[in-house]
C-alpha positions as CSV (number, residue, x, y, z in Angstrom):
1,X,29.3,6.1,-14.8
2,X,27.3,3.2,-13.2
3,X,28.1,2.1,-9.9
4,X,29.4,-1.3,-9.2
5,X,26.7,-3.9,-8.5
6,X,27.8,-4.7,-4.8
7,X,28.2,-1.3,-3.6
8,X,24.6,-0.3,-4.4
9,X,21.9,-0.7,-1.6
10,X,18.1,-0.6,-1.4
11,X,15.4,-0.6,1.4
12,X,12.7,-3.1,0.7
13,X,9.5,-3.7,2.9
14,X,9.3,-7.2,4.4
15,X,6.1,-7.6,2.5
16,X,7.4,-7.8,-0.5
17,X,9.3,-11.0,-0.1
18,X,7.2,-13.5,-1.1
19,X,7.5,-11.7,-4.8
20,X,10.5,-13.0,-5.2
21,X,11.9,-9.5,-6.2
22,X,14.6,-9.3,-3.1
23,X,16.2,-12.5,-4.1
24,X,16.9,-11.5,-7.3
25,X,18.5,-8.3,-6.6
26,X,20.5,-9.9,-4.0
27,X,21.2,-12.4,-6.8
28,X,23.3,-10.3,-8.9
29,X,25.0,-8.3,-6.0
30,X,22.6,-5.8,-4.6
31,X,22.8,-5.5,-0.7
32,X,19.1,-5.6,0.4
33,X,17.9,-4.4,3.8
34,X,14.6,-5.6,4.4
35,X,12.4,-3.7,6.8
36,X,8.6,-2.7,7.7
37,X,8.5,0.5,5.4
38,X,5.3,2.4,6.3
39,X,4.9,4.1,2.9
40,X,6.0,2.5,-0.8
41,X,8.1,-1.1,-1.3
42,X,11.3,0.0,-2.2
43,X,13.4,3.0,-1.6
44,X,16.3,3.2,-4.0
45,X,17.0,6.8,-2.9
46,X,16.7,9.3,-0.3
47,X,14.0,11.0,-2.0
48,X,12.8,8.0,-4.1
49,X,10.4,5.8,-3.2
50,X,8.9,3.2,-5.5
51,X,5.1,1.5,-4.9
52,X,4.7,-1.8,-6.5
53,X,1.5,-3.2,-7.3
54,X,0.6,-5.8,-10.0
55,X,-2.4,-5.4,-12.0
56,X,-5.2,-7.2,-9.9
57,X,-4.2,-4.9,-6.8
58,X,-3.7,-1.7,-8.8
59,X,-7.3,-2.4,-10.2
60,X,-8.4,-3.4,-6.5
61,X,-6.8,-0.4,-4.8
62,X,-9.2,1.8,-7.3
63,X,-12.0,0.1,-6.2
64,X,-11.3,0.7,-2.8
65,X,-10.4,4.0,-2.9
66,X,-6.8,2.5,-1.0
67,X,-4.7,4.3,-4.7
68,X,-5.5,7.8,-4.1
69,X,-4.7,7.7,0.0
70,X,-1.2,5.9,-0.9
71,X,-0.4,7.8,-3.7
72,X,-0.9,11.5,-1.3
73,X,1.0,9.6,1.3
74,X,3.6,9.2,-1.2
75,X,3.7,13.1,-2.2
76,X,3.9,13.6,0.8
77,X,6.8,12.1,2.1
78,X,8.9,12.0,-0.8
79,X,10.1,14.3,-3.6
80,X,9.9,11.6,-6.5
81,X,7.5,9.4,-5.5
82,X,7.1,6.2,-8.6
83,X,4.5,3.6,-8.9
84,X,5.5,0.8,-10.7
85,X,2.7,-1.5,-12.3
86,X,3.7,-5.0,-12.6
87,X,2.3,-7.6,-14.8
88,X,-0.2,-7.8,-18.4
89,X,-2.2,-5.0,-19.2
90,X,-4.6,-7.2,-20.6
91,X,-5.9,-8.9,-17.3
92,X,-7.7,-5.6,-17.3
93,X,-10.7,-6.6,-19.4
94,X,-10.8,-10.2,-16.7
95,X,-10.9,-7.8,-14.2
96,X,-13.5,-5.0,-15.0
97,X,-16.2,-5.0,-17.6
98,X,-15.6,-1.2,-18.0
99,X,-11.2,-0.5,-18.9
100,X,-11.8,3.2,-18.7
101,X,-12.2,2.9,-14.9
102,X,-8.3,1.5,-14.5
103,X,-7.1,4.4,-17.2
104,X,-9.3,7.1,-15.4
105,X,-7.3,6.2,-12.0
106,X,-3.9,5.9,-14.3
107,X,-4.4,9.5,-15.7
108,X,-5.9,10.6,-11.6
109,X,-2.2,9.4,-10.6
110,X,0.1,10.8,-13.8
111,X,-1.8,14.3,-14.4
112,X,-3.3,15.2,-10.9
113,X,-1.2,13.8,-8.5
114,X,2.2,13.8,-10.6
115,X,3.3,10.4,-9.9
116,X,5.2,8.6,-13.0
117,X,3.6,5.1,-13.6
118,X,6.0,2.4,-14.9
119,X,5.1,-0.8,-16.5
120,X,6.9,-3.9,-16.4
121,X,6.0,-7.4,-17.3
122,X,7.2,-9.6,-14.2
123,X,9.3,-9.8,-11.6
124,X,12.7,-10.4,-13.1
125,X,12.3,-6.5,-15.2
126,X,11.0,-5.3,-12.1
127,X,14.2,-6.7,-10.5
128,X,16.2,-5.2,-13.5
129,X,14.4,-1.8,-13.1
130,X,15.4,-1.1,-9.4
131,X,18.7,-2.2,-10.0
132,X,18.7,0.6,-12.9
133,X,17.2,3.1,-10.9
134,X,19.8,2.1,-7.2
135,X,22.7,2.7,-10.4
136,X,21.7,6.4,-11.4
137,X,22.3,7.3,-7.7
138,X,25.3,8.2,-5.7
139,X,26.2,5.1,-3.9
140,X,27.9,6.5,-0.9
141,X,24.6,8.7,-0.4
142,X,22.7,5.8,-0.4
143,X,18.5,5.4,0.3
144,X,17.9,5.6,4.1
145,X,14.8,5.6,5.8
146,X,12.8,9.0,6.4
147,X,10.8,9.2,9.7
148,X,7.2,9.8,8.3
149,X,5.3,12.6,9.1
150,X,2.5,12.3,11.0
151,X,-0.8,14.7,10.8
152,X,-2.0,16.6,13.8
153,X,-5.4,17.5,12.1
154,X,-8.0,15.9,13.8
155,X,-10.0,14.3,11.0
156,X,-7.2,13.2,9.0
157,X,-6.3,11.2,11.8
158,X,-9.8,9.6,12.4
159,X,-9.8,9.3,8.6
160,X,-6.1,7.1,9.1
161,X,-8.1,4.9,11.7
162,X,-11.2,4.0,9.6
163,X,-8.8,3.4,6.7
164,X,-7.2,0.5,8.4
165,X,-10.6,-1.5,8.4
166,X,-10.1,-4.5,5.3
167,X,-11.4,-2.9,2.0
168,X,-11.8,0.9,3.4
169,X,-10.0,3.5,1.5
170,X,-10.1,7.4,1.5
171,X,-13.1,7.7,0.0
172,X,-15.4,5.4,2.3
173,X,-13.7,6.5,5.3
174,X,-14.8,9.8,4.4
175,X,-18.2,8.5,3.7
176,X,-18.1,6.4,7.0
177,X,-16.9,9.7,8.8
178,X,-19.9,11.9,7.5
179,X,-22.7,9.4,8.3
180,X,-21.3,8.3,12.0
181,X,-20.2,11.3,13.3
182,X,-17.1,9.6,14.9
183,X,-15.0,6.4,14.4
184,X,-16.3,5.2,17.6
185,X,-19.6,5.2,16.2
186,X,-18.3,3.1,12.9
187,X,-16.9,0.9,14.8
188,X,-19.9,0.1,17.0
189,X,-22.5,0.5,14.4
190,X,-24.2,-2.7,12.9
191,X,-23.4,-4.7,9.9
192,X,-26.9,-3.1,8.3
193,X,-26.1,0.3,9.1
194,X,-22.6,-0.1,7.8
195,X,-24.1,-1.3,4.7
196,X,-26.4,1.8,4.1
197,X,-22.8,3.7,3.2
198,X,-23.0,4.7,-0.4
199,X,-21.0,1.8,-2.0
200,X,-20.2,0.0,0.6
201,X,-22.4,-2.9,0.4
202,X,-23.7,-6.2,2.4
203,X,-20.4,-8.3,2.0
204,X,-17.9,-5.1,2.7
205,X,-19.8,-4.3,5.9
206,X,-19.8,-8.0,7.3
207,X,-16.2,-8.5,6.7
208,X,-15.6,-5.2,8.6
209,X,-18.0,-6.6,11.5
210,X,-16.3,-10.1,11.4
211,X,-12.5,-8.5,12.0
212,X,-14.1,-6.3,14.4
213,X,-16.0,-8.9,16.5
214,X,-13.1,-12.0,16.4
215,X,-11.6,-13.3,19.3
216,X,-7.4,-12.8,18.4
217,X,-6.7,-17.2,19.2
218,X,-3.5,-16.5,20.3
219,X,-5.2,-13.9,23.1
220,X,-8.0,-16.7,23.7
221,X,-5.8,-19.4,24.4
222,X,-3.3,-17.0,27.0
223,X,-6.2,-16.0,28.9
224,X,-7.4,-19.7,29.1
225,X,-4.1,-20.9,30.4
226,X,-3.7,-17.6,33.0
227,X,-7.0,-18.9,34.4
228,X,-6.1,-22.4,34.9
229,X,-2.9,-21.5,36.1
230,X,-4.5,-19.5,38.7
């Protein structure tokens, strides 16, 4: 028997409000704890974690390599790990001249790495699929958050720092790992050299340089007021 509506709860990661998704669950009753999750968008269960990701940012987390890092980060964590793919299928063909890339990654993530992939149109059946899933559960066990494990191997953890450069996934970090040596050396290597990594590219490489190099404002403008204060 389903659970009653206001005594179901779900986790949701403070990214994900400006979907519109948490409003709608806590429109029909739902009590919705938002909070910095560091894996998936919504956990609906103890051992249920859900990834959302509409169609342009599935497509771009294949490019990137950023699918197949999440997705073993998920597995890892959690026994039933679900990515849920939001939106029309056939944006595909805007997105990529070539549709077998996106259904190569689908069938990386359903066969190899075991992960069900939902589709829903929007929002609202996203909405209507959590509250499903929150209703299959025993309330009074409830989702909760899991303290995430955390790798002591050495290169996983270099390969966790490079990964948090914009547009670096798994795959170049590995890459960026095996031509530098160290992260240090990423890090302090120039935008041409960056740009010599198989795949990476010209525009990758200065956007990497540019977050690397900028001067945080709010940091500028505190030390600029410390010194006339002085």
């Amino acid at each position: 028997m389903l659970a009653k509506l206001n005594d179901l709860r779900i986790i949701v990661d403070e990214r994900e409000r400006k979907s519109g998704i948490p409003d709608l669950l806590k429109s029909v009753g739902l009590s919705v704890e938002m909070k910095t999750l560091p894996i998936g968008d919504y956990i609906v269960a103890p051992e249920t974690v859900i990834e959302r990701k509409s169609i342009r940012d599935l497509m771009s987390s294949v490019f990137d390599g950023r699918l197949y890092d999440q997705c073993e980060r998920l597995t890892k964590n959690f026994q039933h790990p679900i990515v849920l793919m939001e939106g029309n299928v056939d944006e595909i063909e805007e997105i990529t001249e070539n549709p077998l890339i996106f259904y190569g990654a689908i069938s990386t993530v359903v066969l190899d790495l075991k992960i069900p992939i939902i589709p829903t149109p929007s929002a609202s059946h996203t909405a209507k699929l959590l509250v499903s899933m929150c209703s299959k559960k025993n309330p009074h066990q409830g989702p909760y958050l899991k303290k995430i494990k955390k790798s002591t191997d050495l290169e996983k953890q270099q390969l966790s720092v490079l990964c948090s450069l914009p547009g670096i996934g798994e795959k170049f970090a590995i890459r960026m790992l095996a031509k530098f040596g160290t992260p240090l050396k990423v890090f302090t290597a120039t935008t041409a050299d960056l740009a010599k990594v198989e795949g990476l590219g010209d525009a990758r490489a200065k956007k990497i340089k540019k977050m690397l190099e900028s001067t945080n404002k709010f940091l500028k403008e505190s030390n600029q007021k410390t010194l006339t204060d002085m």
